[in-house]
C-alpha positions as CSV (number, residue, x, y, z in Angstrom):
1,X,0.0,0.0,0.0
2,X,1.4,3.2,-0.9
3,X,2.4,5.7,1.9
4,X,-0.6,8.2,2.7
5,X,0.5,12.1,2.7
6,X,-1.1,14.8,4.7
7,X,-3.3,16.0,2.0
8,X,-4.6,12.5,1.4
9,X,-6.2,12.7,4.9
10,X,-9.9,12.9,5.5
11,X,-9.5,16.2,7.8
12,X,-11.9,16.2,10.6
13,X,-14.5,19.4,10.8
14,X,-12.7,22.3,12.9
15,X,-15.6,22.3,14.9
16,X,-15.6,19.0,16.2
17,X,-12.2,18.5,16.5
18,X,-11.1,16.9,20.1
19,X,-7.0,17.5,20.4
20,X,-5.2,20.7,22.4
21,X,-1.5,20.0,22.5
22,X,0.3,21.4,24.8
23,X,4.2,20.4,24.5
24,X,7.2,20.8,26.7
25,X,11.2,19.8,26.4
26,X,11.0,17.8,23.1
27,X,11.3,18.1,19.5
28,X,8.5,18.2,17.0
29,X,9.0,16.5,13.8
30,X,8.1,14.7,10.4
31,X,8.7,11.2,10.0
32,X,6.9,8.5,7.8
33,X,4.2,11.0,6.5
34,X,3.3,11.4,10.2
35,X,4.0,14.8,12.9
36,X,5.9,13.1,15.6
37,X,7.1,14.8,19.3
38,X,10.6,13.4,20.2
39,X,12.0,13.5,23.6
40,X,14.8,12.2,25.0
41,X,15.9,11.0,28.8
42,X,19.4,9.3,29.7
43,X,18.0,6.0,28.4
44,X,16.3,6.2,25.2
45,X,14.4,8.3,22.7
46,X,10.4,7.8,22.3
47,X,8.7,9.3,19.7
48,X,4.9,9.8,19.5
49,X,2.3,10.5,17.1
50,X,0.4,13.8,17.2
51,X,-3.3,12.9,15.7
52,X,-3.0,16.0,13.5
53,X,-6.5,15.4,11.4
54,X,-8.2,15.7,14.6
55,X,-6.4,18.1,16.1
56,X,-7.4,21.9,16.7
57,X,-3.8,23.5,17.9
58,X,-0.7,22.9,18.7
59,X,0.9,24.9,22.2
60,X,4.7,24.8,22.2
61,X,6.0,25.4,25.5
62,X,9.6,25.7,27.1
63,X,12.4,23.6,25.4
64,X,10.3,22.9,22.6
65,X,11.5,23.2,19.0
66,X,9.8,22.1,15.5
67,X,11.0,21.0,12.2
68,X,9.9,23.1,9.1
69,X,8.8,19.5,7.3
70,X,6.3,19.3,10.6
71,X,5.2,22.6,9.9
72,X,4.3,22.0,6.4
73,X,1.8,19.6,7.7
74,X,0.3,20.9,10.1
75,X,-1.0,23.8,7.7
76,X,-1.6,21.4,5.4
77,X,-4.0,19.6,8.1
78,X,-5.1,23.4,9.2
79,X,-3.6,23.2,12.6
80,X,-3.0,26.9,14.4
81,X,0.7,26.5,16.3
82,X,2.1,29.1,19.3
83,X,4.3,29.5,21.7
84,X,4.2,29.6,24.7
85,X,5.7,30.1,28.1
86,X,5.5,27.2,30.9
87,X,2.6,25.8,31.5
88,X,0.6,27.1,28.2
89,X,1.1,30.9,29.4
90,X,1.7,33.5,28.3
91,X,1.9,33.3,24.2
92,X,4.8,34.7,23.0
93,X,4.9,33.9,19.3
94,X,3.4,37.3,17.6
95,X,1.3,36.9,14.6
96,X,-2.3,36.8,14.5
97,X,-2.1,37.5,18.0
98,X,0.0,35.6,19.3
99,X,-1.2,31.9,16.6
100,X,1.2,30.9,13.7
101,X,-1.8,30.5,11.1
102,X,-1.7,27.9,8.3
103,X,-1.8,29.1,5.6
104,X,-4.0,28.5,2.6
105,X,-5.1,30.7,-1.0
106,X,-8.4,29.2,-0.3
107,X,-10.0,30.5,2.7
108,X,-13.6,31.2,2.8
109,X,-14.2,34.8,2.4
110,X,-18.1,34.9,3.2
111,X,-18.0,35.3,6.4
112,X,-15.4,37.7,6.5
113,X,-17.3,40.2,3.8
114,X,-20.4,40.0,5.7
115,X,-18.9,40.6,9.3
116,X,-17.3,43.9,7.4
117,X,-20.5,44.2,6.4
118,X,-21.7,45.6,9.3
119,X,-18.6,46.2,11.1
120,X,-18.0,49.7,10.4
121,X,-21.8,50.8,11.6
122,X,-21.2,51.8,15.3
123,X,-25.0,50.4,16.4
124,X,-24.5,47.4,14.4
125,X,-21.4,46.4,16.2
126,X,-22.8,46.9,19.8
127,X,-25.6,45.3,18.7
128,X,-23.4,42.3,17.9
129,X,-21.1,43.4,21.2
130,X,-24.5,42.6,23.0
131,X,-25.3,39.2,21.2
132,X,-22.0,37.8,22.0
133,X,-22.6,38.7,25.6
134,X,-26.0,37.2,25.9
135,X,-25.2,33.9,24.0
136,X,-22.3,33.9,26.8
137,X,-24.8,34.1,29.2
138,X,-26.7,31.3,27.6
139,X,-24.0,28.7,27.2
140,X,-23.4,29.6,31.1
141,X,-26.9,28.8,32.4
142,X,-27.2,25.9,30.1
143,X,-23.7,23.9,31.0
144,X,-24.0,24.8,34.7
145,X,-27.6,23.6,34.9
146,X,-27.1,20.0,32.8
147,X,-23.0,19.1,34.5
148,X,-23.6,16.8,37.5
149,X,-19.6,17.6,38.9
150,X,-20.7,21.5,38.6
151,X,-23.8,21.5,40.3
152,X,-22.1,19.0,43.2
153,X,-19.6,22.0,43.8
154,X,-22.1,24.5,44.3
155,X,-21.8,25.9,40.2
156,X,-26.0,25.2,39.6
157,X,-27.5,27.8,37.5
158,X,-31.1,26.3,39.0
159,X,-29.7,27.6,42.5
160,X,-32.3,30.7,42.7
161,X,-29.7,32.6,43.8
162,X,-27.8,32.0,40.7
163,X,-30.2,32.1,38.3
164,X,-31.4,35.9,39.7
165,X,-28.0,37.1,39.1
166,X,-28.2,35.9,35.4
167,X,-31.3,37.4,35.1
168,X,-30.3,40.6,36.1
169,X,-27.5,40.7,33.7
170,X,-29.1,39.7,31.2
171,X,-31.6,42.7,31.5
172,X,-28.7,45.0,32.1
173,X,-27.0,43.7,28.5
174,X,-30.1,44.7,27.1
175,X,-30.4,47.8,28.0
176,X,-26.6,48.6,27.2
177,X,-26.2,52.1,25.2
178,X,-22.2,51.6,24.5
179,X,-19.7,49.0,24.4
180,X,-17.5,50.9,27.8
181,X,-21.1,49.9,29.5
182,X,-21.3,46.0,28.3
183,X,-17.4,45.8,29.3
184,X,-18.3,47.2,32.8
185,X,-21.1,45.1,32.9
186,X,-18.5,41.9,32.3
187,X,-16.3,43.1,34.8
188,X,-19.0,43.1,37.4
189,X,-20.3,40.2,36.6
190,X,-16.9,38.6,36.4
191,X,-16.3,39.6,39.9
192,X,-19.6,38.3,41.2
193,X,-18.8,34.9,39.7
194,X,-15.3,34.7,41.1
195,X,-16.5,35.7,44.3
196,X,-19.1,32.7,44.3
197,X,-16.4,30.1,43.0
198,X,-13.9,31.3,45.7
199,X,-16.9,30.6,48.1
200,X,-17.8,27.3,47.3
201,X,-14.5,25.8,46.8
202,X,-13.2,27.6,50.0
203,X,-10.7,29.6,48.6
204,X,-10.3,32.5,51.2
205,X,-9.0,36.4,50.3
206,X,-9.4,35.2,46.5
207,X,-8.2,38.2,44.4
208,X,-7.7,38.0,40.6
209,X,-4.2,38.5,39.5
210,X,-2.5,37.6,36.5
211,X,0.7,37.7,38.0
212,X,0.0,35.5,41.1
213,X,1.2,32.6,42.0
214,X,-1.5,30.6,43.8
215,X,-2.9,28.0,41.7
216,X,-6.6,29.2,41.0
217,X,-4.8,31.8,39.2
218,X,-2.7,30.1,37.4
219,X,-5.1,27.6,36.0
220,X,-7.1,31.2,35.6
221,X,-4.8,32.0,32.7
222,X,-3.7,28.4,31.2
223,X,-7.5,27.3,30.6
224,X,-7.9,31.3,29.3
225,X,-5.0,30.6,26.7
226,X,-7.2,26.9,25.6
227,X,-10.2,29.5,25.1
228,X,-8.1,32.1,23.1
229,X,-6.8,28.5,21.2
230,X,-10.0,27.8,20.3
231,X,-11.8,31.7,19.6
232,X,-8.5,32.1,16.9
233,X,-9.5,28.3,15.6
234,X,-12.9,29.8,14.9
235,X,-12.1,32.9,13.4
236,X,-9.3,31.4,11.1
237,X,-11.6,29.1,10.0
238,X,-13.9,31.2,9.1
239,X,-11.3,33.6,7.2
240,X,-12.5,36.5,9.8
241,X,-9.3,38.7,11.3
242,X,-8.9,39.2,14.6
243,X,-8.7,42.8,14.8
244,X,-12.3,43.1,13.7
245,X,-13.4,43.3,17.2
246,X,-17.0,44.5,18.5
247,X,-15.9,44.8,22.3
248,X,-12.2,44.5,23.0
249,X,-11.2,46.6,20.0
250,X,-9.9,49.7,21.5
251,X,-7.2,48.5,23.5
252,X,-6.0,45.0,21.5
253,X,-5.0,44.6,18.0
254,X,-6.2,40.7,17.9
255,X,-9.1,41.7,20.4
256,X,-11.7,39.3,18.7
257,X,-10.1,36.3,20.0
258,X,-11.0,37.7,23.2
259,X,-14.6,38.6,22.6
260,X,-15.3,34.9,21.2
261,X,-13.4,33.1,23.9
262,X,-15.7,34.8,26.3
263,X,-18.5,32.9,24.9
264,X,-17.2,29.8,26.9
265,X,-14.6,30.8,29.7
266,X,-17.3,31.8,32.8
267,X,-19.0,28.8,32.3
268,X,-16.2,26.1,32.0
269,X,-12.6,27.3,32.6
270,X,-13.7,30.0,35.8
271,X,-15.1,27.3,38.5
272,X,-13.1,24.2,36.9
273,X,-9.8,26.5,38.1
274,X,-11.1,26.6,41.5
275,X,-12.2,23.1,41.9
276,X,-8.8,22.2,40.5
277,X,-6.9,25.0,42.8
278,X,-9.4,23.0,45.8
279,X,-8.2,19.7,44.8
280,X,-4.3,20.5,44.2
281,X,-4.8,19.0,40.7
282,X,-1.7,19.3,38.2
283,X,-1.6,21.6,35.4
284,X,-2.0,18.6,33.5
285,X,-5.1,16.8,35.5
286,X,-6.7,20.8,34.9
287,X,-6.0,20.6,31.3
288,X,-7.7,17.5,30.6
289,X,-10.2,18.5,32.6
290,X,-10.9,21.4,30.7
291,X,-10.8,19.6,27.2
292,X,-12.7,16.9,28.8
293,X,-15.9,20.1,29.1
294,X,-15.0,21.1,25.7
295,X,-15.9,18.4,24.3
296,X,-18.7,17.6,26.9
297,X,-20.2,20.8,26.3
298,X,-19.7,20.8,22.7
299,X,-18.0,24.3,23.0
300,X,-16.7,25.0,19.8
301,X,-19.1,23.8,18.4
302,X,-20.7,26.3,20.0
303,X,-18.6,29.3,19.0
304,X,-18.8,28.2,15.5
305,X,-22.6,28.5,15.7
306,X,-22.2,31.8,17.7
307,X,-19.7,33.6,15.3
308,X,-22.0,32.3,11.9
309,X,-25.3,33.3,13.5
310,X,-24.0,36.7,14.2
311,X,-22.3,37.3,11.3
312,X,-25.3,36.7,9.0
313,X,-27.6,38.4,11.5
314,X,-26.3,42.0,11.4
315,X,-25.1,41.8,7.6
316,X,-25.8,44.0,5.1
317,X,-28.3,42.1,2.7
318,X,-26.0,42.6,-0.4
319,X,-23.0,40.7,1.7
320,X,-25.9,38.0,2.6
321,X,-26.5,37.6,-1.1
322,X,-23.3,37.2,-2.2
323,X,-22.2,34.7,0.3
324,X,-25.4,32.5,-1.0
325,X,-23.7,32.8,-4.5
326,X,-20.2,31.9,-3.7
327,X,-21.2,28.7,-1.5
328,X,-23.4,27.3,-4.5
């Protein structure tokens, strides 16, 4: 049988894709039409496969280095590569943000002419500021009222409690006349929700900094870097760039990123960081767990859906029209 190359693969949808890699001291190659990670100990070398069909991105973290052949195919396959710091944080590779891209000369360009569409129309894009917020909302109530290990650590969006601070956002996000009053709005709901998590899971004089060194913060910003992994999946795969912001824009070039990975980080990463902090769990046990509720929760499935509705929602009718054309 002859040997299979990457473009021979049968690529699995970005959306449902399963695999986050995050990599540390080895090397990442090509060998045998395959991507391989090489590392080495006093004894011996042991090489393993990377399941790059099924495989959303690719974190590179300290002592890491990669071969320009494994490269190839993973933008052949469409897998986004960065790098990273220990640990998954902080990205340091500076591109889209912070995401090597693959590269392709066919990208979809539907989506990207209709979110333009609408883009430069102020009220548009806090309309769509606001629709991203709610949907985040949404997926919150939904995956904290259906997850059995959430509700048994106190994360129940049934809990009256709960589900009257929702409700009150929700109205609040309605009512929102700018996008400075939907990013106070997240702040302070932000807080609120930290505050509760630090309460059930016991985690006394909680306070949210980046820079810390406890472990609910750290987990804080490794599962925030998997939700920025999978907001730029979305967008490249959809061919829309990240500076086209509706919230974040004023203050960070690749700002999207950040708006769509909001549609999933309160709800999964926030109270799985302090369960994990509670139960001393390794940044490895708190990775899995979080792509464990990715693909529970069907989350980027979810920001595919999100981004797509939204998109074709506030576009201009001509954009619309022209994106039925080119998919015939």
């Amino acid at each position: 049988m002859d040997d299979l190359t990457a473009s021979d693969l049968k690529a699995v949808l970005h959306s449902k894709r399963a695999n986050i890699y995050y990599l540390q001291y080895c090397r990442v190659m090509q060998k045998d039409g395959r991507v391989l990670y090489l590392t080495e100990d006093d004894k011996q070398n042991s090489y393993y496969n990377i399941p790059i069909a099924n495989t959303t991105c690719l974190l590179l973290g300290t002592g890491t280095s990669i071969t320009q052949a494994a490269m190839r195919m993973l933008a052949q396959a469409g897998v986004l590569v960065g790098f990273s710091g220990g640990g998954g944080t902080p990205l340091l590779m500076a591109s889209e943000i912070e995401w090597l891209s693959p590269q392709s000369e066919y990208r979809p360009t539907e989506y990207v002419q209709a979110w333009l569409s609408f883009w430069f129309d102020e009220q548009k894009r806090l309309a769509a500021a606001k629709e991203l917020q709610q949907a985040r909302l949404g997926f919150l109530q939904k995956t904290w009222a259906k997850d059995k290990d959430l509700r048994l650590e106190g994360f129940d969006s049934t809990n009256p409690a709960i589900a009257q601070l929702l409700e009150s956002f929700v109205s609040q996000i309605d009512k929102a006349d700018r996008v400075g009053k939907l990013l106070q709005l997240e702040a302070e709901l932000t807080k609120k929700l930290y505050r509760l998590a630090a309460s059930n899971t016991n985690h006394q004089g909680f306070s949210r900094e980046r820079e810390a060194t406890d472990k609910a913060n750290g987990f804080l910003n490794h599962g925030n870097y998997l939700a920025y992994g999978l907001a730029a999946t979305t967008l490249w795969v959809l061919g829309i760039p990240h500076g086209f912001a509706v919230m974040h824009g004023k203050t960070r070039r690749g700002a999207l990123v950040f708006d769509v990975a909001d549609l999933i980080k309160d709800a999964i990463i926030l109270p799985w960081a302090f369960i994990s902090a509670k139960e001393k769990s390794t940044e490895q046990e708190f990775r899995q767990q979080c792509l464990q509720a990715f693909t529970n929760h069907k989350a980027l499935d979810f920001m595919f859906n999100e981004v797509k509705r939204i998109t074709f929602k506030f576009a201009a009718p001509t954009a619309v029209q022209d994106a039925e054309g080119d998919s015939l």
